[in-house]
KOLDREN-677597 format. One record per residue (C-alpha): residue in three letters; x, y negated, z negated. Coordinates in steps of 0.001 Angstrom, whole numbers, padded with zeros to 6 digits, always signed. Layout:
<rs>
ALAXYZ;...
</rs>
This chain:
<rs>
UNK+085898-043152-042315;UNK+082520-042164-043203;UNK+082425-040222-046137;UNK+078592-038810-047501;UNK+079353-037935-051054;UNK+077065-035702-053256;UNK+073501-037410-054227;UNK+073966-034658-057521;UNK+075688-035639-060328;UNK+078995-034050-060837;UNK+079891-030811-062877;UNK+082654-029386-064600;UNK+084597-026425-063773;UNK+085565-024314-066478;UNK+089014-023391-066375;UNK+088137-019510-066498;UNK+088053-016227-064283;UNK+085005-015168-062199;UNK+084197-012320-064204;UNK+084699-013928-067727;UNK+081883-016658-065944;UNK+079612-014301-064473;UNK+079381-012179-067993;UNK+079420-015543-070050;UNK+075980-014833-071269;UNK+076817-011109-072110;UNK+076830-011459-075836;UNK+074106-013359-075999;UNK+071666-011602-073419;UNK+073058-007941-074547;UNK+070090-005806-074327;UNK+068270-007859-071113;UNK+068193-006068-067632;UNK+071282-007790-065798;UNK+070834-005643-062917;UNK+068849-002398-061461;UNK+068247-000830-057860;UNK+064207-001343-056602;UNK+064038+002175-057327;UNK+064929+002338-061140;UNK+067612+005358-060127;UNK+070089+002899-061911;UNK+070355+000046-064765;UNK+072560-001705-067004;UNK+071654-004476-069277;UNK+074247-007451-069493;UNK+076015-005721-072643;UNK+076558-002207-070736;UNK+077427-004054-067682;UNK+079987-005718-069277;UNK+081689-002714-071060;UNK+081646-000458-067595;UNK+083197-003402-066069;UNK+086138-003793-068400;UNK+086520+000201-068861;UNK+086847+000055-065247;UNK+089567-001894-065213;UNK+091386-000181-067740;UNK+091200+003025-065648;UNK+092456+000766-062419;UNK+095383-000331-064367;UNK+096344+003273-065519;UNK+096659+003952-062119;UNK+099061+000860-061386;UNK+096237-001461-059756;UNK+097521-004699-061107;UNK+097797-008382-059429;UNK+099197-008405-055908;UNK+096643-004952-054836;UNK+094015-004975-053081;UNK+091061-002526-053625;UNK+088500-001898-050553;UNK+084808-001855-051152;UNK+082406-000430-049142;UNK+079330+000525-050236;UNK+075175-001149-049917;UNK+073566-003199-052852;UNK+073713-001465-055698;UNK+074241-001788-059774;UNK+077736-000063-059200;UNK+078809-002788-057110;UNK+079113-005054-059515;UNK+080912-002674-061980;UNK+083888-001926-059252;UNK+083788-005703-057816;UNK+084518-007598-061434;UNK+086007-004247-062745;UNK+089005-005120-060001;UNK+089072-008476-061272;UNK+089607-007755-064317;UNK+092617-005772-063624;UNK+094578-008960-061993;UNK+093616-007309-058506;UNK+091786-008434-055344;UNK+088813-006986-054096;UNK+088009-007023-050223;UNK+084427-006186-049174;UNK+083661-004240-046213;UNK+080736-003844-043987;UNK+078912-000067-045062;UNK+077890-000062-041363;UNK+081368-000505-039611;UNK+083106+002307-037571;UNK+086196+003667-038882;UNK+088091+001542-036115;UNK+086646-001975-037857;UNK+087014-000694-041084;UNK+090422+000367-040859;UNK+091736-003075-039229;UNK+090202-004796-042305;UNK+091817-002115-044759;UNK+095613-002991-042978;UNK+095129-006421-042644;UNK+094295-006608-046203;UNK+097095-004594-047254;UNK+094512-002224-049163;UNK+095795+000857-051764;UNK+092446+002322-052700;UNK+088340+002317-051393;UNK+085397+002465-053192;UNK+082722+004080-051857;UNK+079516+005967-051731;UNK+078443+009905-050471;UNK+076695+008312-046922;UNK+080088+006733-045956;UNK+082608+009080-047395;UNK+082878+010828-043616;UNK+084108+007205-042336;UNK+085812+005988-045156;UNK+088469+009086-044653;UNK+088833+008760-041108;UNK+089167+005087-041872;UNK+091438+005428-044441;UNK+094201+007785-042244;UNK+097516+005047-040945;UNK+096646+002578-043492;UNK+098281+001659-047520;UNK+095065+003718-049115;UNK+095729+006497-051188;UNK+093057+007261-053119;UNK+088826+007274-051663;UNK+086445+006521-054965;UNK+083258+007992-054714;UNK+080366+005869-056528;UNK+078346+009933-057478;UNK+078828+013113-056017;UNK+082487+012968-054837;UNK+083617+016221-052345;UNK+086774+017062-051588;UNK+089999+015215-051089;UNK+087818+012112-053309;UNK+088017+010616-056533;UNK+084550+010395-058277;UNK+084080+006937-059884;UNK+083303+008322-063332;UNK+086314+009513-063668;UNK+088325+005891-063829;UNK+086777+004978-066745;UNK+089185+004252-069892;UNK+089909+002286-072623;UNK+088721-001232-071963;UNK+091529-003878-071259;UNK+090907-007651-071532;UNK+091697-009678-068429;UNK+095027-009299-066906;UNK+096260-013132-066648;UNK+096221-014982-063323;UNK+096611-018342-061831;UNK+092968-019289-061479;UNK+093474-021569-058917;UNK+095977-019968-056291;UNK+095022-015875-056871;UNK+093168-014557-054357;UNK+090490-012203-056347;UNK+088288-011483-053179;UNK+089192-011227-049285;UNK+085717-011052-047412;UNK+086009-010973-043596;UNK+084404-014026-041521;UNK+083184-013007-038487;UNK+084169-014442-035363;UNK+082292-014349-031896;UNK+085750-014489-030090;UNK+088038-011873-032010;UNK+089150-010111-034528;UNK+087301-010899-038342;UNK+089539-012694-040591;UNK+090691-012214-044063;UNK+088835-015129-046025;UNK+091371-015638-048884;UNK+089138-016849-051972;UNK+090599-017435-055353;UNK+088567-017575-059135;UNK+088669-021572-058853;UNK+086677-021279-056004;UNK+083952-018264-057173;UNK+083632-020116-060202;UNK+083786-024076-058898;UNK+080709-023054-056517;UNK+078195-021176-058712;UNK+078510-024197-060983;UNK+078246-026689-057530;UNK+074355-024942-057294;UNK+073382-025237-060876;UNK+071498-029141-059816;UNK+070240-027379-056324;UNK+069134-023834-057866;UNK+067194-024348-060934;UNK+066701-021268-062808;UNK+064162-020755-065742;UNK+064549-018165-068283;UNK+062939-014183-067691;UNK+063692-014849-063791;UNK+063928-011847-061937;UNK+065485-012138-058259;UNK+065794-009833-055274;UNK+069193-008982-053949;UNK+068938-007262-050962;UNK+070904-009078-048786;UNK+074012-007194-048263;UNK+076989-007754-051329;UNK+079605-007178-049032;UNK+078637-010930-047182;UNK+079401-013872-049405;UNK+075974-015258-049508;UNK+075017-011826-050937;UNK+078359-011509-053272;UNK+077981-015309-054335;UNK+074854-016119-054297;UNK+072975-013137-055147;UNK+075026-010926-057141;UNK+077303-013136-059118;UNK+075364-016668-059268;UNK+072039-014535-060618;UNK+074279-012821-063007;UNK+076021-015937-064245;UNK+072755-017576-064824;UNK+071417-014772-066630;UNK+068816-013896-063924;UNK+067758-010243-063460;UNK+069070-008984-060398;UNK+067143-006236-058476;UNK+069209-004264-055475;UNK+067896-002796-052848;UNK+070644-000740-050182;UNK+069112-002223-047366;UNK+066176-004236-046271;UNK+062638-003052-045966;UNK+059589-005262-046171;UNK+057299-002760-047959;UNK+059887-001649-050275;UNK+060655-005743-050813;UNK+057391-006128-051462;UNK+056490-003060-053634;UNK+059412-004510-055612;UNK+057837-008113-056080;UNK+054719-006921-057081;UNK+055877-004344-059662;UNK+058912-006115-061092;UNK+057293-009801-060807;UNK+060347-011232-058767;UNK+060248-014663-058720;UNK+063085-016056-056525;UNK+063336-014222-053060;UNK+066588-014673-051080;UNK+066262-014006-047241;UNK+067952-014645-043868;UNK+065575-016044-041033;UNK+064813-012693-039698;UNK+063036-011761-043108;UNK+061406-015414-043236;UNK+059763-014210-039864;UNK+058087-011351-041322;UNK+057028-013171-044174;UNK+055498-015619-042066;UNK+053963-013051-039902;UNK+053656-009197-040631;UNK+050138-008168-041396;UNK+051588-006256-044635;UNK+052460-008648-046625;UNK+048678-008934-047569;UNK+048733-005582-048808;UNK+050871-006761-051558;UNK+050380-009275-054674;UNK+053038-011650-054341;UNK+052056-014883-056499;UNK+055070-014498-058683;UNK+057227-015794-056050;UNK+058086-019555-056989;UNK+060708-020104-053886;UNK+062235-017802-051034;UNK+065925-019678-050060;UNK+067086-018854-046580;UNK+070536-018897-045496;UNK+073340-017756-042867;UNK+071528-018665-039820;UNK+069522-021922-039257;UNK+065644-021940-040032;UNK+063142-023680-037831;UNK+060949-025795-039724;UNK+057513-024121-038338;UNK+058620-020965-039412;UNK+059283-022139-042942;UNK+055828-024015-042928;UNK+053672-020956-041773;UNK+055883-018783-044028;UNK+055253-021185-046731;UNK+051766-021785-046661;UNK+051308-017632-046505;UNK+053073-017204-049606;UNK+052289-019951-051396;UNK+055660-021518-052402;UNK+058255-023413-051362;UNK+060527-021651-048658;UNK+064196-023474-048539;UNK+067204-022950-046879;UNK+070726-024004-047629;UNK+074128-024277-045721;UNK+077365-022617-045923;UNK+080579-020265-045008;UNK+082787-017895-046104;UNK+085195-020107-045915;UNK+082870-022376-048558;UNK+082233-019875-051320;UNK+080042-019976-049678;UNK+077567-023192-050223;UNK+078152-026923-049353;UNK+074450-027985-048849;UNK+071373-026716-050779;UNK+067811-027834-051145;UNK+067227-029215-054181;UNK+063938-027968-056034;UNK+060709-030014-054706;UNK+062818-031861-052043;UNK+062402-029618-048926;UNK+062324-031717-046162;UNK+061739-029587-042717;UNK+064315-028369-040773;UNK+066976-029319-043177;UNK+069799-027419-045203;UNK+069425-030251-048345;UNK+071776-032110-049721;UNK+075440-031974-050412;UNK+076130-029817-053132;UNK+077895-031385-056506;UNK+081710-032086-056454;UNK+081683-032032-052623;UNK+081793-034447-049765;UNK+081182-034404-046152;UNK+081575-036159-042742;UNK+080159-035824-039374;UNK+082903-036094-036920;UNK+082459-036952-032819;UNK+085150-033861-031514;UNK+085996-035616-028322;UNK+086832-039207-030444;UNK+087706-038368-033790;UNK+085341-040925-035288;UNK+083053-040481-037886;UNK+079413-040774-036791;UNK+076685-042854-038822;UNK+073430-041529-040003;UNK+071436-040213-037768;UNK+074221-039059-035634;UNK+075453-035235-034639;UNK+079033-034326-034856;UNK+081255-031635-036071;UNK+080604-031270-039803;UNK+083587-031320-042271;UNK+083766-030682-045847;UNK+086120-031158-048534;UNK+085274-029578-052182;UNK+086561-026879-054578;UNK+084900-024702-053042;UNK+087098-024929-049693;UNK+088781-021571-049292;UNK+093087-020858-050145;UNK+092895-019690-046184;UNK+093304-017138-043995;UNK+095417-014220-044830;UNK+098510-013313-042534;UNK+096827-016248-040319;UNK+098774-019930-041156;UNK+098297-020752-037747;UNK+094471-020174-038067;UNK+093936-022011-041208;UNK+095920-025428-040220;UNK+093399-025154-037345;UNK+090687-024697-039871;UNK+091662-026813-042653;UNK+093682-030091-042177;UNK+096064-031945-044046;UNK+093878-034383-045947;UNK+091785-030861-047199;UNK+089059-031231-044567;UNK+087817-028408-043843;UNK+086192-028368-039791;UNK+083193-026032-040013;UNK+082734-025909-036006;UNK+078924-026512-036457;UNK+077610-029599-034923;UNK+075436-031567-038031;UNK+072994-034421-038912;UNK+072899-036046-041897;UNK+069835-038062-042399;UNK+068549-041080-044233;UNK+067943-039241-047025;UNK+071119-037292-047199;UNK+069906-034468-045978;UNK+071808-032860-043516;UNK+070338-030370-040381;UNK+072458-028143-038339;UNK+071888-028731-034197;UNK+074509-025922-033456;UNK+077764-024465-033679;UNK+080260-026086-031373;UNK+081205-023469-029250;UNK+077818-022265-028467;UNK+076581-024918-026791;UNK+075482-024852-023616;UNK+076691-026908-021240;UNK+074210-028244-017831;UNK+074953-030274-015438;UNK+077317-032274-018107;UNK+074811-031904-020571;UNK+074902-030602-024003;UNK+072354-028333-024679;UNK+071641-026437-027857;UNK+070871-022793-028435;UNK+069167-023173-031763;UNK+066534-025786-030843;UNK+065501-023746-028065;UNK+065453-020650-030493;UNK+063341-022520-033129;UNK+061098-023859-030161;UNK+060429-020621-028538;UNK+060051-018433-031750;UNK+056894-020184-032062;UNK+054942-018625-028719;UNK+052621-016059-029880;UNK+053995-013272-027612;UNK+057997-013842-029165;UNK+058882-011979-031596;UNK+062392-012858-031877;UNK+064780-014765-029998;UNK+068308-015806-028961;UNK+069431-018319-026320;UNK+073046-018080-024727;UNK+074640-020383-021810;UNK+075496-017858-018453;UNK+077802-019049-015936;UNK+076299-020707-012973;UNK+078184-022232-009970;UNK+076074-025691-009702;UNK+074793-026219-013209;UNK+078132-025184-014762;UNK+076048-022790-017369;UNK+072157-022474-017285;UNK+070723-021097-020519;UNK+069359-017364-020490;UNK+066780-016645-023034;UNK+066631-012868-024767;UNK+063165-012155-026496;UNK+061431-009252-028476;UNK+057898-009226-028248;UNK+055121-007919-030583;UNK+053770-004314-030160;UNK+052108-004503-027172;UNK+052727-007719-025706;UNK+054841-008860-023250;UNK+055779-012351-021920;UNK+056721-014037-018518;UNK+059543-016785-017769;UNK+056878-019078-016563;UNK+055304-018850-019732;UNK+058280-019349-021841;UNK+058840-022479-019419;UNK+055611-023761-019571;UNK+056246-024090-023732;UNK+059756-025436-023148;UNK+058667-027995-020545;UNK+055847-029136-022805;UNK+058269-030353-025737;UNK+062182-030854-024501;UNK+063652-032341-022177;UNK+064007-030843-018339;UNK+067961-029880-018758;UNK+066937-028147-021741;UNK+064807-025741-019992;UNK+065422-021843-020207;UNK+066592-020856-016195;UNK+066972-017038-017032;UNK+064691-014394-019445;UNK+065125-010962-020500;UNK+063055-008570-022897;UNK+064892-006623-025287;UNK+064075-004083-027883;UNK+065984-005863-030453;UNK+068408-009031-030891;UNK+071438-007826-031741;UNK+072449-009719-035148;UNK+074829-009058-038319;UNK+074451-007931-041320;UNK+073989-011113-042774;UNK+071535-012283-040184;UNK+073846-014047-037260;UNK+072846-013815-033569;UNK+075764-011972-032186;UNK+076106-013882-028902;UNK+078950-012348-027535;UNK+077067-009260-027488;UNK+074512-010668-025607;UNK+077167-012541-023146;UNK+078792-008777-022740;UNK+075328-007284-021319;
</rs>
């Protein structure tokens, strides 16, 4: 057995609940910002943050939320969020997020799986949340502002503050995200304090924050990057935290110049535009000291050219649901191209062959595993799913194939089950991707295998293109040809208006494999 431990030294794990970690600085940061919207419509400072979140809870426990319920949350980035997510907490309960953009159909299968009793939610989703709401366990709709009729408005839960209701750190599930999964139904992620708590402290030798930080949090709460990362890591840390409902680049960038943000978390679709939209040099951006990327791999030209435009380092890191979500993060003046860092503190890894079993030396792809606090309790309602998921040593089988490097660094080639196969030969979507994102006439990209009777599967390239540009398959094979290998060449191409992704920045292949 092969086992790549963490280069970072180790680091304790306080024996306490998420939300008595993320507010650990509350007394002593009181009056500074903890978190606002871009817009300055909302505020709280880490002291009034603190008290909403615990009167919160007291008004969730007067109406019999208590450990064993589940509260639904649905709603964009916003202050509030944070109020309702730790205010849950708090009361002994567990919180599962939902996607604001899901139909009442994919909302209400995550409500019932969950076992949900009441939603939180905002005035733009109130129509959906109802219908959503109607067959399942919820009995009460919580409107964060104006709520009509047949809703409870927010401000009317406040009460009395309570102090934590007591729970088993280690074994109570406080949040339930939903993984997605290109093959079925999402599944309920069950994550419990330990593990919120073990992983925020896993980053603190990866993610070095300085004091008077301000950070961007506009990738979506709901997602655990977003949740984790974002909302409760900045928090814990004492960072300012500045929400934004969704994405846009000139209200991202209004926000960096006017609020000074310094650390500016992204998904490679942002990265792109960074690297590329002529807007950005409308805007004074010199406070930014790093942009992290995560949720989908990052091509190493892209990072360069977005880089060298901003003027700062621009990272990624690796992780899951499933991983609270991080297992490898770029430490702080290490970046090495391509790569998702190192293996995060109090965590260790192996790159497994999934036809042998064996574990593969450096230099080597294979399935990666990883085995850390940070590995979720499992799936809910799903044992079978999780023994396939997690085995009986703790190993937890990611289903992306991996490199780790000489250095420790490790680089993911591709998830398992999207690889194409030609002619016998393994060939992988997101090298292509990060090859062909850099012709001038692709704007964005996304490579699937299609069935084909002699090759097996032949890979089918989708592409965007900038305003007014177009590109031809013999251009986009003249590229390939010139760098990769012949299997590896794209057979098929199609122009779309947009590649269909997730929220949290995922090429959703099965959508393209449905066309």
């Amino acid at each position: 057995m092969i086992v790549h431990s963490s280069p970072l030294p180790d680091v304790d794990i306080p024996d306490v609940t998420i939300t008595a970690h993320v507010m650990r600085k509350a007394g002593e940061l009181g009056e500074k910002l903890a978190i606002r919207d871009a817009g300055g419509s909302s505020s709280y400072t880490f002291a009034e943050l603190n008290d909403k979140i615990h009167r919160l809870a007291g008004g969730l426990a007067a109406r019999g939320i208590e450990p064993g319920s589940v509260v639904g949350l649905m709603a964009p980035n916003l202050p509030e969020y944070a109020v309702v997510f730790h205010g849950v907490a708090v009361a002994g309960a567990a919180v599962t997020t939902v996607n604001p953009t899901y139909g009442p159909q994919e909302v209400r299968h995550q409500l019932s799986d969950a076992g949900a009793v009441m939603l939180f939610t905002v005035p733009m989703f109130v129509e959906v949340a109802l219908a959503a709401v109607e067959g399942t366990g919820v009995t009460e709709v919580v409107v964060i502002g104006d709520a009509p009729a047949g809703t409870t408005p927010m401000s009317a839960l406040y009460a009395d503050p309570i102090s934590q209701v007591p729970v088993d750190l280690a074994a109570h599930t406080v949040v339930l995200p939903y993984s997605s999964d290109t093959t079925g139904l999402p599944k309920g992620v069950m994550l419990s304090h330990r593990n919120l708590v073990a992983n925020i402290e896993q980053c603190v030798h990866a993610i070095r924050y300085r004091e008077g930080e301000v950070a961007l949090a506009a990738l979506p709460f709901f997602h655990i990057y977003g949740m984790q990362v974002l909302m409760n890591g900045l928090l814990s840390n004492g960072v300012a935290a500045v929400t934004m409902p969704r994405f846009d680049m000139a209200e991202a960038l209004q926000a960096v110049q006017d609020l000074k943000i310094t650390r500016f978390f992204a998904v490679p679709p942002i990265i792109l535009g960074l690297a590329n939209a002529p807007i950005v040099d409308d805007y004074e951006t010199s406070s930014i000291q790093q942009v992290f990327s995560g949720a989908a791999p990052l091509g190493a030209e892209l990072a360069a050219q977005a880089s060298q435009r901003l003027g700062c380092e621009v990272v990624q890191g690796y992780g899951m649901t499933e991983l609270s979500p991080v297992s490898h993060c770029t430490v702080e003046g290490d970046f090495r191209p391509g790569t998702s860092g190192v293996t995060v503190s109090n965590t260790e890894c192996r790159i497994v062959d999934a036809d042998s079993g064996e574990d593969q030396p450096v230099g080597e792809r294979g399935e990666l595993w990883v085995r850390g606090p940070q590995v979720m309790q499992g799936y809910l309602n799903n044992p079978t799913a999780t023994a396939e998921t997690i085995d009986a040593d703790g190993w937890l089988h990611t289903g992306d194939v991996a490199i780790i490097d000489e250095h420790g660094h490790m680089s993911i080639v591709d998830r398992m089950k999207e690889l194409i196969k030609y002619k016998g030969f393994q060939v992988a979507p997101a090298e292509l991707e990060a090859l062909l994102i850099t012709h001038p006439k692709i704007a964005d990209v996304a490579v699937i295998g299609i069935p084909d009777d002699e090759a097996g599967e032949i890979p089918k390239a989708f592409v965007t293109t900038p305003p007014g540009a177009t590109v031809t398959l013999e251009e986009v094979q003249a590229l390939v040809g010139e760098h990769l290998v012949s299997y590896k060449q794209i057979r098929e191409l199609e122009l779309l208006d947009a590649i269909p992704k997730s929220a949290s920045g995922k090429i959703l292949r099965k959508d393209l494999r449905n066309r």
